[in-house]
C-alpha positions in Angstrom: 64.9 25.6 175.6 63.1 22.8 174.1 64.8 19.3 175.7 64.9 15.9 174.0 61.2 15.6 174.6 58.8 13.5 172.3 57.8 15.3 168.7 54.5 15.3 169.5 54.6 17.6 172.3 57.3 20.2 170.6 55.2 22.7 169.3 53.4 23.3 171.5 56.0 23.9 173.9 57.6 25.6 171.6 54.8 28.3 171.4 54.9 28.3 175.1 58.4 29.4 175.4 58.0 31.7 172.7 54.9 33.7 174.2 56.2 33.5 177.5 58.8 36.1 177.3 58.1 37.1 173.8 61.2 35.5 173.2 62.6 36.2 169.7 65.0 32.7 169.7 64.8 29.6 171.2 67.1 26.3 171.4 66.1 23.3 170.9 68.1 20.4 171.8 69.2 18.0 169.3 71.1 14.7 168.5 68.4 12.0 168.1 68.8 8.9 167.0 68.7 10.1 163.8 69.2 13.0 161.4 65.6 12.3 160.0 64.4 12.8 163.1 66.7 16.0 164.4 65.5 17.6 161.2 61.8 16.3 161.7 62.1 18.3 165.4 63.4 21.1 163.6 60.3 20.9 161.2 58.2 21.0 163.9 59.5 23.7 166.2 59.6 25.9 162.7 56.0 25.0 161.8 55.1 26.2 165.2 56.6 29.6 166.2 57.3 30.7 162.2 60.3 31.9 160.6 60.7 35.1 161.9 61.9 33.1 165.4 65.7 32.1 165.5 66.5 28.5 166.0 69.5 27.8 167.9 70.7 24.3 169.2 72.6 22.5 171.7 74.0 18.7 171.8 75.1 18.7 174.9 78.6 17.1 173.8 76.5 14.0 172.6 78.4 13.0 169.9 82.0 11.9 169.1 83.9 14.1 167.0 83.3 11.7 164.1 79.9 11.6 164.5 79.5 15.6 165.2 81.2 15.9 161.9 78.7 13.8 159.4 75.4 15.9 162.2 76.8 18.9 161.5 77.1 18.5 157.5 73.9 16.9 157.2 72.6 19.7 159.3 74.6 22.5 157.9 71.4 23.9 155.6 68.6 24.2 158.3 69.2 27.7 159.2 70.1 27.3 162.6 71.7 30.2 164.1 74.4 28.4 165.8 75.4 24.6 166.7 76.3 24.1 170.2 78.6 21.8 172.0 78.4 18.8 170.0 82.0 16.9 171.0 83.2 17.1 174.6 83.5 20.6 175.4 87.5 20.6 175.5 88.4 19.1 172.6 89.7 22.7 170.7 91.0 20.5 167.8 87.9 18.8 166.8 86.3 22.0 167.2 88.7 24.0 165.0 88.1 21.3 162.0 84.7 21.5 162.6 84.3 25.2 162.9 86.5 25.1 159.6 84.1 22.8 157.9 80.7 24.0 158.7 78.5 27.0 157.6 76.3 27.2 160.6 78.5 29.0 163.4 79.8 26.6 166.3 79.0 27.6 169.6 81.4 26.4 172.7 81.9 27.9 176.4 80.0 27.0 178.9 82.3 24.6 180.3 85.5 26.6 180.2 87.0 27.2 183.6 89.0 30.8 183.4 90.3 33.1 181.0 93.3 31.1 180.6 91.2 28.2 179.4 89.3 30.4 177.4 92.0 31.9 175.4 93.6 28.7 174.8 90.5 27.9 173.1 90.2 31.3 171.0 93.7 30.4 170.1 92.7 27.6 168.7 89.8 29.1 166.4 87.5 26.2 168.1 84.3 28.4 167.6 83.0 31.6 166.3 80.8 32.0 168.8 81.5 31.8 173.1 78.8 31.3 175.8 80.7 31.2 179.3 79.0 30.4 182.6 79.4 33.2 184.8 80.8 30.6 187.4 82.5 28.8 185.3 84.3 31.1 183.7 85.6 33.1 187.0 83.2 35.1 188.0 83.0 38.8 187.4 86.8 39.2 186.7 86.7 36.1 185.2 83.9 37.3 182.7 85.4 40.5 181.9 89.3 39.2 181.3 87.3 36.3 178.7 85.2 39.3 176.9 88.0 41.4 176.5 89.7 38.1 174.8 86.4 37.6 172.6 86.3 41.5 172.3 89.5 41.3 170.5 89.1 38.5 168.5 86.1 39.8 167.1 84.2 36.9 168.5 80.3 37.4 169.5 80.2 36.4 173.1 76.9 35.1 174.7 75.9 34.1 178.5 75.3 30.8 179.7 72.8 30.9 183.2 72.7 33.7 185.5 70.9 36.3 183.8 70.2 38.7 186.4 73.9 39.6 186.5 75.2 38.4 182.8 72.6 41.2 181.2 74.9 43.6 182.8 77.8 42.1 182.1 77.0 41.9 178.2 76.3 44.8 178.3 79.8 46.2 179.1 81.1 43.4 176.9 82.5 44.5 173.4 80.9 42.0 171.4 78.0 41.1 173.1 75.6 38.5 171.6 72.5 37.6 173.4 71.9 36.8 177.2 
């Protein structure tokens, strides 16, 4: 994904990723200083790899909730597939209202340790979308006790890291989103 790297040199590492896997998404991260300039960076990366490429982000729980919640509106009509961690991951609360709030889906899960943790937070309706870390999240039993929770929910269910075995876990997951 594209980091918190100058404008200038966004597109054409946006192209980069793109053509290197003939990816059809990328992330970018965002939370700059300002919303003027996230949405400049999303300008940017648009401009370079067209529309037909999805745009998903990640704030890497940069923001307090209040803060999150004035991004997120003033974000909510760029056509980003999903918003990712922008409070502290375990904050289900703040991610319910947000979740409730926003258009663009919210994206949590690759800090959740276990299944437990994980259904606490499906519970909660903190997200409509779920990345777990394949470590994080319990491994292998871990992974599949959280997908069947997601399963059920309805919930699209992504992987964070450790493609070489989360492909095939997706893959056996109900509701399998993108690796």
């Amino acid at each position: 994904g594209l980091w918190l790297i100058p404008r200038e040199k966004l597109a054409q590492e946006a192209k980069e990723l793109v053509a290197e896997g003939n990816f059809k998404a990328i992330k970018i991260r965002l939370g700059r200083p300002t919303v003027k300039e996230d949405i400049e960076a999303i300008k940017i990366v648009r401009d370079a790899v067209g529309e037909h490429i999805l745009l998903m982000s990640d704030f890497n729980q940069g923001f307090t909730f209040g803060e999150a919640l004035q991004r997120m509106h003033a974000l909510d009509d760029q056509g980003l597939y999903w918003f990712e961690e922008p409070i502290v991951y375990d904050d289900y609360e703040g991610y319910a209202q947000i979740t409730r709030e926003i258009s663009t889906p919210i994206q949590i899960g690759e800090n959740i340790w276990g299944p437990r943790e994980f259904h606490k937070a499906v519970a909660a309706r903190a997200a409509d979308l779920y990345m777990p870390d394949l470590m994080r999240i319990g491994g292998v039993t871990g992974w599949m006790r959280s997908a069947a929770i997601a399963g059920a929910a309805g919930l699209p269910l992504s992987s964070h890291l450790y493609p070489e075995v989360s492909a095939h876990l997706l893959r056996v997951s109900e509701s399998a989103d993108w690796v």
